[in-house]
N, C-alpha and C positions, 0 to 999 in steps of 0.2 A: 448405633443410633439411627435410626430412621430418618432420612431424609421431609422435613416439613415442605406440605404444598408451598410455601412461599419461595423457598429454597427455590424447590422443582421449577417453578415457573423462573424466577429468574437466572437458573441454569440454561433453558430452554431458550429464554428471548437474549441469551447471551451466544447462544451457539447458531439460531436462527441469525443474531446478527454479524457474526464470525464467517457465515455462508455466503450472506448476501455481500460483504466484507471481499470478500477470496473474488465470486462472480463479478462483483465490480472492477474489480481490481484487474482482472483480467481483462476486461472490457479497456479499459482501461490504459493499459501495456498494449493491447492491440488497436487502438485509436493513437496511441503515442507513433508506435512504429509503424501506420498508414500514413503519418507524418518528418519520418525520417528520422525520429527519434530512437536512441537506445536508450530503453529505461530496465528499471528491476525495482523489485518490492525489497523494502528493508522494515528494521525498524520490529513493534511485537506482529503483526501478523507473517514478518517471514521467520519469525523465532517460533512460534506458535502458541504467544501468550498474549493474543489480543484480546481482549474483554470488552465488559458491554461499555467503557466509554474511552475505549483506544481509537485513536485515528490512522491512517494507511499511512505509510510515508514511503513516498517514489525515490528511488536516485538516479536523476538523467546521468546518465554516462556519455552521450553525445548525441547533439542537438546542431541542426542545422542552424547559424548564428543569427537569421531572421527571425526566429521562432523564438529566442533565447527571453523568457518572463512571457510570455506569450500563451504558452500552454495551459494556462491556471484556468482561463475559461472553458475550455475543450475538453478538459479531466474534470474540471463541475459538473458539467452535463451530463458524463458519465458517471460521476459518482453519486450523483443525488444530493441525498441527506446529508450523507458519510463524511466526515471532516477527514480533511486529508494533508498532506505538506510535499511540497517537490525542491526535493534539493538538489543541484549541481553540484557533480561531482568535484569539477574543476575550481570549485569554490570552498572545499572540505581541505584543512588542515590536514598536512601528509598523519602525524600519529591515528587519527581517526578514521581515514580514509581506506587504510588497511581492513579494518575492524569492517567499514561498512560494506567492501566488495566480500569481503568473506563471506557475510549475511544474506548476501546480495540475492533472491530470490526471481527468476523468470515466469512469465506466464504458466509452463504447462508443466512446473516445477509448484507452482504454490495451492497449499493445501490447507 
């Protein structure tokens, strides 16, 4: 069965926003760690099922303790539009916490 234009199109502005998504996101992890942050991408864009209304979700992994809730406006600016979540690691519940280093995506790792 043939793909309908509507389809097409909103394949398209789902994958344009998956890009701008990834480039952000990188921006992102690299404005965190000019901060002395460790952070990684979790969550669907380090799985590779983000879609056109997924949000990014960060896990600091360590964060200088001045900085700590601090960061939400510095990663705004960087992410734009893009809705996003930053979670501390040291705040996740050990069963979960497994699951989410496993996932855990880097900069020059996320696609």
């Amino acid at each position: 069965m043939a793909e309908s234009r509507l389809d097409a199109l909103l394949r398209r502005r789902a994958e344009e926003r998956r890009k701008a998504a990834i480039l952000r996101a990188r921006s992102a992890l690299d404005w965190l760690s000019g901060q002395g942050v460790d952070a990684a991408v979790i969550g669907s864009l380090a799985r590779g099922g983000f879609k056109d209304h997924s949000d990014v979700d960060f896990l600091v992994l360590s964060c200088p303790p001045h900085l700590r809730y601090a960061l939400e406006t510095g990663v705004e600016a960087v992410m734009e539009d893009l809705p996003f979540d930053l979670v501390y690691l040291d705040e996740v519940k050990a069963p979960h916490r497994t699951r989410m280093l496993e996932e855990a995506v880097r900069a020059p790792d996320l696609r």
